[in-house]
Residue frames as a rotation matrix with the C-alpha (Angstrom) as fourth column:
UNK 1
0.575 0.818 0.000 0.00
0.818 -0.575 0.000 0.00
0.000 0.000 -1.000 0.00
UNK 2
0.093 -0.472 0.877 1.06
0.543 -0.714 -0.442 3.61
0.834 0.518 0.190 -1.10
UNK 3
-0.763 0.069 -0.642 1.33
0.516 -0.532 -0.671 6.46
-0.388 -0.844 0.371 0.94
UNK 4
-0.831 0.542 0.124 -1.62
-0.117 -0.388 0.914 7.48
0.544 0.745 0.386 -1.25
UNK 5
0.354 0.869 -0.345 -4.00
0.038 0.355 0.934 5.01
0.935 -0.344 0.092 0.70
UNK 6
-0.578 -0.670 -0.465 -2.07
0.521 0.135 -0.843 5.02
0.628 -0.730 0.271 3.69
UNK 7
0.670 0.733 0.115 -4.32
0.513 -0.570 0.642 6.21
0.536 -0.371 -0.758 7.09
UNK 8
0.415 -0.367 0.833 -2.97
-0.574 -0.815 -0.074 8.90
0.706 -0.448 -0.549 9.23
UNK 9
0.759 -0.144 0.635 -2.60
-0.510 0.476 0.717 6.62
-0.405 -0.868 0.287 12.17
UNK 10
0.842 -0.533 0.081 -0.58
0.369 0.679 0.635 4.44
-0.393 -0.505 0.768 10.14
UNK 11
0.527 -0.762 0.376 1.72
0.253 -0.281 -0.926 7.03
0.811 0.583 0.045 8.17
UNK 12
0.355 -0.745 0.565 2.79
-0.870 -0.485 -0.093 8.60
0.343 -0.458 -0.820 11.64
UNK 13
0.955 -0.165 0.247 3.18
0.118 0.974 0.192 4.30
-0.272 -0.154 0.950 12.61
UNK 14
0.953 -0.021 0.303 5.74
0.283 -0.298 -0.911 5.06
0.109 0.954 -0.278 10.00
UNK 15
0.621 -0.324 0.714 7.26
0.216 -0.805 -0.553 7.77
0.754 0.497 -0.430 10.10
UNK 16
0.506 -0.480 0.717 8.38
-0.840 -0.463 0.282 7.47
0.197 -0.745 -0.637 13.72
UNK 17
0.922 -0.352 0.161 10.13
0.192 0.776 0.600 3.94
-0.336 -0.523 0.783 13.16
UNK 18
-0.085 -0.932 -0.352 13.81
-0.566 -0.245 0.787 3.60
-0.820 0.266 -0.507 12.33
UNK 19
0.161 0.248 0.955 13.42
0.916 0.323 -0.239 3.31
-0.368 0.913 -0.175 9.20
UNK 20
-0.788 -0.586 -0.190 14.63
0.376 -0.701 0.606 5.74
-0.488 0.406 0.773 6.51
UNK 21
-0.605 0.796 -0.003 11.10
-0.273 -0.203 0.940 5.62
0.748 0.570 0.340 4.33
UNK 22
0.617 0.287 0.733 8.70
0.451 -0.892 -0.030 7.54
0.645 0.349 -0.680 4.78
UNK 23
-0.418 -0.778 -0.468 11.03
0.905 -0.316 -0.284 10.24
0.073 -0.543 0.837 5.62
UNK 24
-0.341 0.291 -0.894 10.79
0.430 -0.798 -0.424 14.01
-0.836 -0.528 0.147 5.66
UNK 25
-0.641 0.252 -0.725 10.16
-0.563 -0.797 0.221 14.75
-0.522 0.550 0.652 2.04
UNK 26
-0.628 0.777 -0.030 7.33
0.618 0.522 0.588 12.20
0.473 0.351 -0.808 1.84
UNK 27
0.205 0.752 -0.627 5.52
0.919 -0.369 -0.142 14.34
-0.338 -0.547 -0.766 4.78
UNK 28
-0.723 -0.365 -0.587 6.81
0.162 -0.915 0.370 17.40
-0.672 0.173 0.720 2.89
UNK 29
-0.865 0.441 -0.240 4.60
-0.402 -0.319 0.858 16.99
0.302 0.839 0.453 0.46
UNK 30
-0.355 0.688 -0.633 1.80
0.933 0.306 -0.190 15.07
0.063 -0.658 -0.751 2.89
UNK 31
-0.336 0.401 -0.852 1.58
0.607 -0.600 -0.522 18.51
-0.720 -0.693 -0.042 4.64
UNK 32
-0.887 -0.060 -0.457 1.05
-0.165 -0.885 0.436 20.13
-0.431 0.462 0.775 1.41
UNK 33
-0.643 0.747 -0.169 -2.12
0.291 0.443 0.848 17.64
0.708 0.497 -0.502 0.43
UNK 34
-0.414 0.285 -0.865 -2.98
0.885 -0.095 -0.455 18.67
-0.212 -0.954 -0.213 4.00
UNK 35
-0.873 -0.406 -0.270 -3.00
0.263 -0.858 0.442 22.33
-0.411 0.315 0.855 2.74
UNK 36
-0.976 -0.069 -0.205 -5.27
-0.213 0.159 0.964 21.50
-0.034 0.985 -0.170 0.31
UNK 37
-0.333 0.736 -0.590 -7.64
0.845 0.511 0.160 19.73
0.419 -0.445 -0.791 2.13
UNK 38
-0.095 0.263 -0.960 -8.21
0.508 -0.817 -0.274 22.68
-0.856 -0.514 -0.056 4.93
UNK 39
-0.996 0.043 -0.084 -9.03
-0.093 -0.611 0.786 25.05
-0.018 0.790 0.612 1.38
UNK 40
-0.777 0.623 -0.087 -11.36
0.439 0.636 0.634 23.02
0.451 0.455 -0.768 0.80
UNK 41
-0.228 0.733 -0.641 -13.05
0.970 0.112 -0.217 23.34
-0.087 -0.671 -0.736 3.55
UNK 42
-0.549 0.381 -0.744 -13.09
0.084 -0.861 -0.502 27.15
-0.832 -0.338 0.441 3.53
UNK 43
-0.920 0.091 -0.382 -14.22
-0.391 -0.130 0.911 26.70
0.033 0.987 0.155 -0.19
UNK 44
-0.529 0.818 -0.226 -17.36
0.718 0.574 0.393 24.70
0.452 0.046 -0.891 1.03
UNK 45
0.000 0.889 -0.458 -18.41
0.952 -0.141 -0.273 26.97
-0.307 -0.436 -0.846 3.39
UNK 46
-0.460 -0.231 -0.857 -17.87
0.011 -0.967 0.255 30.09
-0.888 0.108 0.448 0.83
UNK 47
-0.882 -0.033 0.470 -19.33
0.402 0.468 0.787 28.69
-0.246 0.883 -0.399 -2.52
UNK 48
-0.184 0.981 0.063 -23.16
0.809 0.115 0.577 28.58
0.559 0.157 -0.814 -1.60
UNK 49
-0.202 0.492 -0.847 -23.05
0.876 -0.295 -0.380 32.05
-0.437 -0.819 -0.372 0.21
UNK 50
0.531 0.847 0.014 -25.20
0.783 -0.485 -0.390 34.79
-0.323 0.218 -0.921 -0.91
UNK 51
0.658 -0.513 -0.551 -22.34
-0.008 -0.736 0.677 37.25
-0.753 -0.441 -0.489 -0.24
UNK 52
-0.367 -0.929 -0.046 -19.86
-0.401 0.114 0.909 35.72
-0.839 0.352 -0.414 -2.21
UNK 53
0.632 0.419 0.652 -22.12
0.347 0.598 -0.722 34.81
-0.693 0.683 0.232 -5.41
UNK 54
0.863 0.023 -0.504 -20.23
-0.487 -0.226 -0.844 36.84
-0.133 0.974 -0.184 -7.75
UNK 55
-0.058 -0.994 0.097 -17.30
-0.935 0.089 0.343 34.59
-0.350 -0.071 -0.934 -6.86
UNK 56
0.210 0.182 0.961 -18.74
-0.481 0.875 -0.061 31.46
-0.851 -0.449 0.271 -6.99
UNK 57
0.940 -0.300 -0.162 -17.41
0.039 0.567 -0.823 30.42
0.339 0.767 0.544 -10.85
UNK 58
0.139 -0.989 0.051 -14.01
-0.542 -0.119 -0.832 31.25
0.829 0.088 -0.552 -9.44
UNK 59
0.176 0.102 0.979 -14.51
-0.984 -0.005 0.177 29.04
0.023 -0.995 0.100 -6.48
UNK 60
0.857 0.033 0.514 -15.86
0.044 0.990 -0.137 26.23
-0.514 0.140 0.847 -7.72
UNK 61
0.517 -0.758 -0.399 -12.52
-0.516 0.095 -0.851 26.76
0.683 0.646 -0.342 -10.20
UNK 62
0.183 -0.399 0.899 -10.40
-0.919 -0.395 0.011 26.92
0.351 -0.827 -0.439 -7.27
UNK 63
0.504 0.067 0.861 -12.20
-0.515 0.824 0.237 23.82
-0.694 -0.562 0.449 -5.38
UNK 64
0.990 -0.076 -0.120 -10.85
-0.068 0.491 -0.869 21.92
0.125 0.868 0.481 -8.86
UNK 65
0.192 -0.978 0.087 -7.59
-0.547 -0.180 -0.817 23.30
0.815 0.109 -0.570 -8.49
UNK 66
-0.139 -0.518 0.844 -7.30
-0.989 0.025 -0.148 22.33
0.056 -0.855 -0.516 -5.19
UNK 67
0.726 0.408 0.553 -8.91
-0.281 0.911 -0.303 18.60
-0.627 0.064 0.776 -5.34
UNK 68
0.951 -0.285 -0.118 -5.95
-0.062 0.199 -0.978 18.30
0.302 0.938 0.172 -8.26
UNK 69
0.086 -0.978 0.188 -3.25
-0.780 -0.184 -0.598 19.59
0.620 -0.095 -0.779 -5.92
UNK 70
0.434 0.167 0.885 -4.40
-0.813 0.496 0.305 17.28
-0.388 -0.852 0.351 -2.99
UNK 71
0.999 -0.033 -0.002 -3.79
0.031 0.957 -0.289 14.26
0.012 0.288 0.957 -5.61
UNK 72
0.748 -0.660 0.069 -0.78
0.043 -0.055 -0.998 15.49
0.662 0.749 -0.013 -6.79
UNK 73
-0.309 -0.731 0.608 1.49
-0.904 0.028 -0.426 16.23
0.294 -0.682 -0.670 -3.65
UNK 74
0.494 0.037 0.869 0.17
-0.732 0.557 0.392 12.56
-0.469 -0.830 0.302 -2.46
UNK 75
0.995 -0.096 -0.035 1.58
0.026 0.567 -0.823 11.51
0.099 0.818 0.567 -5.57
UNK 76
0.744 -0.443 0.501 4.46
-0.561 -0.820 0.108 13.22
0.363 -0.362 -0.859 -4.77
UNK 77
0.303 -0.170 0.938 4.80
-0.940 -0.212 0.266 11.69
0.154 -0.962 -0.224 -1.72
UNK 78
0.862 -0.048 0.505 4.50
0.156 0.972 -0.174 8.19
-0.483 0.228 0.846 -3.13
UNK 79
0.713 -0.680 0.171 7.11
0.225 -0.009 -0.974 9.29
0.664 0.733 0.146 -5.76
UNK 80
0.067 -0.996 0.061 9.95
-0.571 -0.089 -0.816 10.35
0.818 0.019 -0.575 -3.34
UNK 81
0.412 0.035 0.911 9.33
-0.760 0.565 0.322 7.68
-0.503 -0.825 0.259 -0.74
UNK 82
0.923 0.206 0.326 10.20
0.117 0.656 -0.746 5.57
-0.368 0.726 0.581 -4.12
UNK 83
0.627 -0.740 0.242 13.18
0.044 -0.277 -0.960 7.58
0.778 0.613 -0.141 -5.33
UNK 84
0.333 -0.472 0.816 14.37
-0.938 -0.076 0.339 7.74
-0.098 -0.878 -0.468 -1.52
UNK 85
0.505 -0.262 0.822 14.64
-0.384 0.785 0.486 3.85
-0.773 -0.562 0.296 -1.20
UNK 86
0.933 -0.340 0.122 16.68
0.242 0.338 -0.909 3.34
0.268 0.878 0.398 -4.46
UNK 87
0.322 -0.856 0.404 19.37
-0.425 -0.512 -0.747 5.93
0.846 0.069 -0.528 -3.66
UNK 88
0.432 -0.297 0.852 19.50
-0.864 0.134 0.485 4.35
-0.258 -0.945 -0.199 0.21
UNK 89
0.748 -0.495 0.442 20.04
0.583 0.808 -0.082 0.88
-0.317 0.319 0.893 -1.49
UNK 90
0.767 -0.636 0.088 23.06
0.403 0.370 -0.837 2.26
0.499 0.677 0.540 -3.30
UNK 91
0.424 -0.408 0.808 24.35
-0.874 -0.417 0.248 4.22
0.236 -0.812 -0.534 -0.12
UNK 92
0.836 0.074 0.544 24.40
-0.218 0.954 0.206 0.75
-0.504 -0.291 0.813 1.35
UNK 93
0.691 -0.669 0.275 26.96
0.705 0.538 -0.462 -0.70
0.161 0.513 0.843 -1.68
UNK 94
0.217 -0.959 -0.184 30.55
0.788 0.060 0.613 0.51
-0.576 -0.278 0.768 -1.96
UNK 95
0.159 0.001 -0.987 31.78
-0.204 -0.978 -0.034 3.54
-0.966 0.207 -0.155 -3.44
UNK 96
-0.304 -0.302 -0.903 33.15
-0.915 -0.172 0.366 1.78
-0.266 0.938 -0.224 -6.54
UNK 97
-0.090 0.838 0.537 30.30
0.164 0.545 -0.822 -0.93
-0.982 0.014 -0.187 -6.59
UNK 98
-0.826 0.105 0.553 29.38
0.509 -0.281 0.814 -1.24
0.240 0.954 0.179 -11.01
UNK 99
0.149 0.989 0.001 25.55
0.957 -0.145 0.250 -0.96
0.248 -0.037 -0.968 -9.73
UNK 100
0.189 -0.330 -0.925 26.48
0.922 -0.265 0.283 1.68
-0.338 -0.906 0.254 -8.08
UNK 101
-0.847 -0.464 -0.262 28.80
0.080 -0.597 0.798 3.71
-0.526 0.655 0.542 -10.41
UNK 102
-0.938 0.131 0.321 26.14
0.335 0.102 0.937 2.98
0.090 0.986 -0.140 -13.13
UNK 103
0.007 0.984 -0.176 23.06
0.856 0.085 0.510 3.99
0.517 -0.155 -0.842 -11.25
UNK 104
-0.380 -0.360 -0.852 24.07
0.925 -0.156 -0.346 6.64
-0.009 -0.920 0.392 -9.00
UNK 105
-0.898 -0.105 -0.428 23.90
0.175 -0.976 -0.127 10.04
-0.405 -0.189 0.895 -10.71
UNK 106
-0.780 0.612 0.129 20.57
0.008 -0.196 0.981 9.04
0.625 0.766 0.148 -12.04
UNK 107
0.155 0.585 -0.796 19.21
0.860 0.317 0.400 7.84
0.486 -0.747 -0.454 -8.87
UNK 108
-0.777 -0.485 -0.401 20.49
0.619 -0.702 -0.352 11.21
-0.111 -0.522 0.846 -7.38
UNK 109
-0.762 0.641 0.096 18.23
-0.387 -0.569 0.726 13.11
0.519 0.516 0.681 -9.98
UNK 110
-0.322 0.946 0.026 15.30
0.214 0.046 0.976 11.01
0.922 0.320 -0.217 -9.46
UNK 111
-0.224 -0.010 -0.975 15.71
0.972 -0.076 -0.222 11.83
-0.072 -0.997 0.027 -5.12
UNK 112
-0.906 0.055 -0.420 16.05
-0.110 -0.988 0.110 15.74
-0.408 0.146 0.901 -6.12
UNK 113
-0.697 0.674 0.245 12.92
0.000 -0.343 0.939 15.78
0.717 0.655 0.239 -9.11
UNK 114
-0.245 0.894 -0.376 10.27
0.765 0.417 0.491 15.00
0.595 -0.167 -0.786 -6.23
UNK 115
-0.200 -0.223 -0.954 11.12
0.823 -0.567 -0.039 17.56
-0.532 -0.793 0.297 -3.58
UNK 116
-0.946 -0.238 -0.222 11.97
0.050 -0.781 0.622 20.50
-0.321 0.577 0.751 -6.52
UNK 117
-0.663 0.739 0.123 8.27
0.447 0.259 0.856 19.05
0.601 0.622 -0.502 -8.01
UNK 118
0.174 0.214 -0.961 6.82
0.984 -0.064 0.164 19.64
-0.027 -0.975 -0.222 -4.14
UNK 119
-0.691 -0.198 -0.695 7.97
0.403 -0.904 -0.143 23.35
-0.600 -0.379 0.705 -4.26
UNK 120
-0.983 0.185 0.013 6.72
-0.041 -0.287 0.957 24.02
0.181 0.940 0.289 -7.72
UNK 121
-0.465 0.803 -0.372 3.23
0.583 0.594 0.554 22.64
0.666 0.040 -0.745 -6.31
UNK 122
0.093 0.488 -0.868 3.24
0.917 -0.381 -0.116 24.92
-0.387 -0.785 -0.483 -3.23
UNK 123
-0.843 0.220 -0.491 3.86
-0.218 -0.974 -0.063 28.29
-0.492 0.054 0.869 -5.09
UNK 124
-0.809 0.584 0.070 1.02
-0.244 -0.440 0.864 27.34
0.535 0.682 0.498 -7.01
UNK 125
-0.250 0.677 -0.692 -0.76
0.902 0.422 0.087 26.44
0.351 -0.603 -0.717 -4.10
UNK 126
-0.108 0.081 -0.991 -0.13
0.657 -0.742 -0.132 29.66
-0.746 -0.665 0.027 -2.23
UNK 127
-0.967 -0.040 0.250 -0.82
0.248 -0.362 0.899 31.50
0.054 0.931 0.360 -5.33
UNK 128
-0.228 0.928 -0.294 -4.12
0.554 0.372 0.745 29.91
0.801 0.007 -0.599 -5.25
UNK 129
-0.442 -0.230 -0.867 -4.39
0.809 0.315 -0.496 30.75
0.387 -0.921 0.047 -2.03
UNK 130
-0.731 -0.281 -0.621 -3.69
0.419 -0.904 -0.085 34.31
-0.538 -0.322 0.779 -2.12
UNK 131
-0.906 0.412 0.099 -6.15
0.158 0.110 0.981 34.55
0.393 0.905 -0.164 -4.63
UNK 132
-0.060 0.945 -0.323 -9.10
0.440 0.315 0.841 33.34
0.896 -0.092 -0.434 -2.49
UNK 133
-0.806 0.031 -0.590 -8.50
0.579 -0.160 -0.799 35.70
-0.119 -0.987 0.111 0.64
UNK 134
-0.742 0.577 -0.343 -10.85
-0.372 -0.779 -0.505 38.24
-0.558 -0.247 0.792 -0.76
UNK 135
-0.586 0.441 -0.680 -13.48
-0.585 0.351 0.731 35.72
0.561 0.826 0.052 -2.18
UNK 136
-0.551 -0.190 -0.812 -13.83
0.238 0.898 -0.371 33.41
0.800 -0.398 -0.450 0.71
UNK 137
0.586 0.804 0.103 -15.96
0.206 -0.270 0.940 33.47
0.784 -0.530 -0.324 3.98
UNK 138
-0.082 -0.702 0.707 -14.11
-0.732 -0.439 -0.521 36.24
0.677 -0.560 -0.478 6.46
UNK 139
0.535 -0.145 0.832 -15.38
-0.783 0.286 0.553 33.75
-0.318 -0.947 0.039 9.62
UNK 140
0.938 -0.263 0.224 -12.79
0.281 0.958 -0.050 30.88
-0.202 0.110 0.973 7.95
UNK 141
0.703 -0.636 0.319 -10.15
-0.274 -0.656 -0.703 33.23
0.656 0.406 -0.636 7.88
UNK 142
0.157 -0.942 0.298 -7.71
-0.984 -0.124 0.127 31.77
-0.083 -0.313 -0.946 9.74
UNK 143
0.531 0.197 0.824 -8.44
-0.022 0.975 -0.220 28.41
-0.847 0.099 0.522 8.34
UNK 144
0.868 -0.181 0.463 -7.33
0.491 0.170 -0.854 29.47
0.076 0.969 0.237 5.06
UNK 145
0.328 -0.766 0.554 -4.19
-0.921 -0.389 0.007 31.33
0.211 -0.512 -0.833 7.14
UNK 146
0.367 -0.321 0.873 -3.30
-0.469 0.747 0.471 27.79
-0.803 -0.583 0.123 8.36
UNK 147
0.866 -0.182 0.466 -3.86
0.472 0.604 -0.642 26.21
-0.165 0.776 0.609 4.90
UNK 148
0.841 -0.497 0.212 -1.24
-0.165 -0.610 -0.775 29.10
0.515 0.617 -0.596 3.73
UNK 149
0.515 -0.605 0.608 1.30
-0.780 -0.035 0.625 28.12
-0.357 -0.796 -0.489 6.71
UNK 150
0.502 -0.216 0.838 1.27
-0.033 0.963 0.267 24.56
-0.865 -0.161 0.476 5.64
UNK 151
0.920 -0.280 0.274 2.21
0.374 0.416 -0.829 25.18
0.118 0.865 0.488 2.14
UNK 152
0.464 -0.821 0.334 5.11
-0.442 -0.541 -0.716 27.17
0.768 0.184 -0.614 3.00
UNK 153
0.146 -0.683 0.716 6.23
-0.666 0.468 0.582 24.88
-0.732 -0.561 -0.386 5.63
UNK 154
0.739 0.406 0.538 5.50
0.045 0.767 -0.640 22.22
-0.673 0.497 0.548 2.69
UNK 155
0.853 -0.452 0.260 8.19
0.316 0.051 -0.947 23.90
0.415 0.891 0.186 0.62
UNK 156
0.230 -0.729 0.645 10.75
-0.954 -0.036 0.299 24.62
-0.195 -0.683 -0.704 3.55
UNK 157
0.275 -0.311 0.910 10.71
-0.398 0.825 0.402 20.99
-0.875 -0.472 0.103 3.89
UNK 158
0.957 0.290 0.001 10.97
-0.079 0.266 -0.961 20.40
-0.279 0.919 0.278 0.52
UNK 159
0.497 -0.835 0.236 13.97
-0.694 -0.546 -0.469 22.83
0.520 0.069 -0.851 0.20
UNK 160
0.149 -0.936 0.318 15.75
-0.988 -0.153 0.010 20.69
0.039 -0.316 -0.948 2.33
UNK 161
0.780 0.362 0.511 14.96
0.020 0.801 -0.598 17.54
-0.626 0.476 0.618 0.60
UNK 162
0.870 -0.369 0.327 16.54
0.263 -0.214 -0.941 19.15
0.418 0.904 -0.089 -2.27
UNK 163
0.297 -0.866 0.402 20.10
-0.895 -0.399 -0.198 20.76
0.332 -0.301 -0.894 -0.11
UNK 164
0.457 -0.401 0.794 20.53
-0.681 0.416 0.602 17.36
-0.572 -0.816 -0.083 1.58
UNK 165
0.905 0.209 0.371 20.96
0.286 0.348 -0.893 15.84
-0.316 0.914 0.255 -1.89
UNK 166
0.922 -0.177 -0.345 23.56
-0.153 -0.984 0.095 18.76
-0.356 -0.035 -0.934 -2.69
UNK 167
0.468 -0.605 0.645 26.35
-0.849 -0.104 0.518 17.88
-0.246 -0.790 -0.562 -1.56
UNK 168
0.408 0.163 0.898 26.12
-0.022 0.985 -0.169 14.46
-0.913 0.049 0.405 -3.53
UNK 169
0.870 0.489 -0.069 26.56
0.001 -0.140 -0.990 16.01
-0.493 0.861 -0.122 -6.81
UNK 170
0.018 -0.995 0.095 30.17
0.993 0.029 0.115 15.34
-0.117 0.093 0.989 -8.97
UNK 171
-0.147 -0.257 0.955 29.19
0.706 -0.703 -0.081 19.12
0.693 0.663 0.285 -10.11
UNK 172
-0.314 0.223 -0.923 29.47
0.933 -0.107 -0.344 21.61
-0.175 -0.969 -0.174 -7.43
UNK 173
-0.988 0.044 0.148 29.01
0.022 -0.908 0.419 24.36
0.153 0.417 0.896 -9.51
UNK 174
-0.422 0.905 -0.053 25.60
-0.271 -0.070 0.960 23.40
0.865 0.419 0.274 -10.18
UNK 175
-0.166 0.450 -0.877 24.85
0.821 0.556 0.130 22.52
0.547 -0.699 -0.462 -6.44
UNK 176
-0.708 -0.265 -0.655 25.86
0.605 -0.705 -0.369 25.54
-0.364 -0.658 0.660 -5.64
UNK 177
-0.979 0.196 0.051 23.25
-0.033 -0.404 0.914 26.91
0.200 0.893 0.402 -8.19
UNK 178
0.021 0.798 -0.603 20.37
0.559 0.491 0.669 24.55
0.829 -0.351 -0.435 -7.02
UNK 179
-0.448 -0.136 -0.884 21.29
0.886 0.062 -0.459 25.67
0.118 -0.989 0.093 -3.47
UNK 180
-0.928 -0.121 -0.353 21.03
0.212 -0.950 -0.229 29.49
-0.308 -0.287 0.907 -4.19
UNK 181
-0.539 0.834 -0.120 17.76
-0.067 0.099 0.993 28.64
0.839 0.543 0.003 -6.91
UNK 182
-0.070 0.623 -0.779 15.97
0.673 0.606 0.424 26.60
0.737 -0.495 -0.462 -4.14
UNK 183
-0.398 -0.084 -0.914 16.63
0.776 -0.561 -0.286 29.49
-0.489 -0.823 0.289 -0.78
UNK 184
-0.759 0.625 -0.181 15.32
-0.634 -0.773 -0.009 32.84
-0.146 0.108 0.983 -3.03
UNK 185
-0.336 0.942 0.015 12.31
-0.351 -0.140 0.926 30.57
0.874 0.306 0.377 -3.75
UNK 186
-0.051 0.533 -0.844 11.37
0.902 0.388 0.191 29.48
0.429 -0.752 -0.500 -0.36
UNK 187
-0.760 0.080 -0.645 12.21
0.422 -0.694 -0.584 33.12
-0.494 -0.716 0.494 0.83
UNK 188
-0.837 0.541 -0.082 9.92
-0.395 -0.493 0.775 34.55
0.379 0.681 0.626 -2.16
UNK 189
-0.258 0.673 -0.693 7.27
0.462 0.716 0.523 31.63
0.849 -0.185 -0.496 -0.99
UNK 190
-0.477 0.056 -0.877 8.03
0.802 0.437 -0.408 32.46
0.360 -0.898 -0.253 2.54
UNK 191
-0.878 0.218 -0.427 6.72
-0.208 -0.976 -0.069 36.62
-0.432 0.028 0.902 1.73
UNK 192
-0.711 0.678 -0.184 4.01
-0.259 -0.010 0.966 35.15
0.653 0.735 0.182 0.14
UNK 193
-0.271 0.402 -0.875 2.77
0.775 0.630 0.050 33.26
0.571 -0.664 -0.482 3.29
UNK 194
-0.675 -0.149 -0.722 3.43
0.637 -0.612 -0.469 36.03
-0.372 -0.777 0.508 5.55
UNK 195
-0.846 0.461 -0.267 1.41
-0.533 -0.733 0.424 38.72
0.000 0.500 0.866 2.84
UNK 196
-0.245 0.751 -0.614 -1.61
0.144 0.654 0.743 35.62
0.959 0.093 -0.268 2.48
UNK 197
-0.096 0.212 -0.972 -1.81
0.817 0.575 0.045 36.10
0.569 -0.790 -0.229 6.61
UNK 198
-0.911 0.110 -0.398 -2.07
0.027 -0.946 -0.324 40.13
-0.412 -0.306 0.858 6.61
UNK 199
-0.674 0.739 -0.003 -4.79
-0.192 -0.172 0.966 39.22
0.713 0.652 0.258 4.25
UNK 200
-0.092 0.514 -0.853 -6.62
0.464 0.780 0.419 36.94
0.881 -0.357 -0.310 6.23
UNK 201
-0.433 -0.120 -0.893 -6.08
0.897 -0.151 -0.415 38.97
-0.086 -0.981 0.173 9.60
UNK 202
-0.936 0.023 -0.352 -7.57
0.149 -0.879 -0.452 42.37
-0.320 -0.476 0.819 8.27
C-alpha cells in the first residue's frame, strides 16, 4: 500500500520507526495535500453564500484546483518515498560498486525531481491561495491562514529535501546553483505566506 492510501494513524506508525522511508520529504509533500484539504473546507463553506455569489465560478474553479493539488502532492509523496529507497540501497553498496557507479547520478536526480516538483506545487498552491483571501468566507479566515502556513512549511521541507541531496553532486558548480535557486524561492514563498496572513487577519 502507497502512501496514497495510507491512514494517518498508520503514516505517523511510519514515520516514527527507524526506518529511513517515509522520511521528511514524503511528509513534505503530505503537509502540502494537507494544505489542500483545509481550502477546501473554507471553499465549502464560501461557494453557496449569498455574499460571495459573484465569486462562486471562481470558487468552484479553485475547489478543482485544489482537489488536483491534494492528488498530486500525495503523488508526490508516493514518488519520493520511491526515489528515496533506491538511492538508500546504493548508499548501502561501496563507493566503486558497477551498480552503483552505473546507477548513482541518475538515482540522485530522481531523489532531487520529487522535492523541486513539491515546491513548484506549493507556489502554485499559495498563489491559489492568495487569490481566495478576498473571495472566501471572512469567519474561515484563519483556516485558510493555516492552509497558507502549511504550504510554506511544505516547501521549507521540501527545500531541504533538495540541499541534503547537494552535496552528492560530482558538479558543485551546479549545487551551488540549485542551493542558491531553491533558498530565493522558499524566501519569495516564505513573503508570500506572511502577505496571504495580513490578508486573512484584516
Amino acid at each position: 500500500m502507497g502512501l496514497p492510501d495510507s491512514t494517518i494513524t498508520q503514516l505517523l506508525e511510519d514515520l516514527g520507526k527507524k526506518t529511513p522511508i517515509p522520511g521528511g520529504g514524503a511528509l513534505a509533500s503530505t503537509t502540502l495535500a494537507l494544505s489542500a484539504s483545509l481550502a477546501r473546507m473554507v471553499l465549502a463553506y464560501s461557494i453557496d453564500k449569498k455574499s460571495l455569489a459573484e465569486f462562486r465560478a471562481d470558487n468552484e474553479d479553485a475547489l478543482q484546483q485544489l482537489r488536483s493539488c491534494e492528488r498530486t502532492a500525495l503523488d508526490l509523496a508516493d514518488a519520493d518515498a520511491t526515489a528515496y529507497s533506491h538511492l538508500n540501497e546504493l548508499m548501502k553498496l561501496p563507493a566503486d560498486d558497477e551498480k552503483r557507479l552505473a546507477e548513482w547520478n541518475q538515482a540522485l536526480e530522481d531523489a532531487m525531481k520529487p522535492p523541486k516538483e513539491t515546491i513548484d506545487a506549493c507556489e502554485a498552491m499559495l498563489t491559489l491561495l492568495a487569490s481566495l483571501v478576498k473571495t472566501t468566507n471572512r469567519l474561515l479566515a484563519s483556516d485558510l491562514a493555516i492552509a497558507a502556513v502549511l504550504a510554506g512549511a511544505a516547501a521549507r521541507a521540501a527545500a531541504w529535501n533538495v540541499k541534503a541531496n547537494l552535496s552528492q553532486l560530482a558538479d558543485q558548480d551546479q549545487a551551488e546553483h540549485l542551493r542558491d535557486e531553491v533558498d530565493a524561492r522558499t524566501l519569495n514563498l516564505d513573503g508570500l505566506v506572511r502577505s496571504i496572513e495580513d490578508g486573512c487577519s484584516g
